[in-house]
N, C-alpha and C positions, 0 to 999 in steps of 0.2 A: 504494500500500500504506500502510495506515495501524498504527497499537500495535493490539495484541492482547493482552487478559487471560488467562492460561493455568489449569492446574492449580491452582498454590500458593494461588490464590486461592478455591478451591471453601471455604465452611463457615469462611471465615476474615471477610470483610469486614470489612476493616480502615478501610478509607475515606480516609486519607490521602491515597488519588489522588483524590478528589472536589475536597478542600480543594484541592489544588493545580492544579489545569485549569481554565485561563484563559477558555474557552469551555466549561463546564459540559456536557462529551461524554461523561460516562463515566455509565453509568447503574445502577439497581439492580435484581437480577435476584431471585428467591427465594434462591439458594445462592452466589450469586457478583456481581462487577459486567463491565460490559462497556461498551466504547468506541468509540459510533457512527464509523464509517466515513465519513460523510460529512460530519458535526459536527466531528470532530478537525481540527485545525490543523498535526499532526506536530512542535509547540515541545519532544515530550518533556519536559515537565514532570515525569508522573505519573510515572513510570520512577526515576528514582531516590530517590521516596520510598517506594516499596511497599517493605515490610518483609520482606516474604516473595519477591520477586523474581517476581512472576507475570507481569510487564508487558516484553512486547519487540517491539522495531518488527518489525512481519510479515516481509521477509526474515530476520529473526535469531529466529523462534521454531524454539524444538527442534521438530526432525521429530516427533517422540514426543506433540507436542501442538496437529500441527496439525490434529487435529478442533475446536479451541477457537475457530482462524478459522471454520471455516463454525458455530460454534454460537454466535457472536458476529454472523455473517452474519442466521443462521435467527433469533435473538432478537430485528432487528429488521426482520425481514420486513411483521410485522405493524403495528409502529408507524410506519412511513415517517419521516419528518423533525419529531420533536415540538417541537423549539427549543428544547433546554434538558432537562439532569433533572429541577433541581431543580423544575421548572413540573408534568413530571410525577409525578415521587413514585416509592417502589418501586415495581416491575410482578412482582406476587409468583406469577414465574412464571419458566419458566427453560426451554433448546429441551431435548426429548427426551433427547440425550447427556449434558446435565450434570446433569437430572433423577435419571437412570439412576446416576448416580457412586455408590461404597459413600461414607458420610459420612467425614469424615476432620475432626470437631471436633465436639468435645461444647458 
């Protein structure tokens, strides 16, 4: 089990967890960012600098948002193993469920 981006983070990206992720796993989504699975390292870095508290290692995400694991799953279904965000850039796209979200930031 790896960290998993939740809710507080939809319409927010804040970015602080980018800066702080030592292996460059966390990546950018249209409405949110998310934390390759198989890139992450589990250091918990990015954990306690989100401002918004959206970041929790996968046994400790609230029940209430665990569709944000499989939409963290489904986000990089399509990208397999890119080495890195910052190599590839935003991917101004987002899975279905967070697509779907009412916005919650102007």
């Amino acid at each position: 089990m790896t960290y998993v981006i939740a809710q507080p983070c939809v319409d927010v990206l804040d970015k602080s967890c980018i800066d702080e992720c030592p292996v460059d796993c966390i990546y950018e989504g249209a409405r949110m960012l998310y934390i390759h699975p198989d890139e992450c390292v589990d250091c918990g870095a990015c954990e306690p600098v989100c401002p918004v508290e959206a970041i929790y290692y996968g046994d400790d995400l609230p029940q209430e948002w665990n569709d944000f694991a499989e939409a963290s799953a489904e986000f990089f279904d399509g990208l397999g193993l890119p080495g890195g965000a910052s190599a590839l850039g935003k991917v101004d796209n987002d899975p279905p469920f967070v697509a779907a979200l009412k916005k919650t930031a102007s």
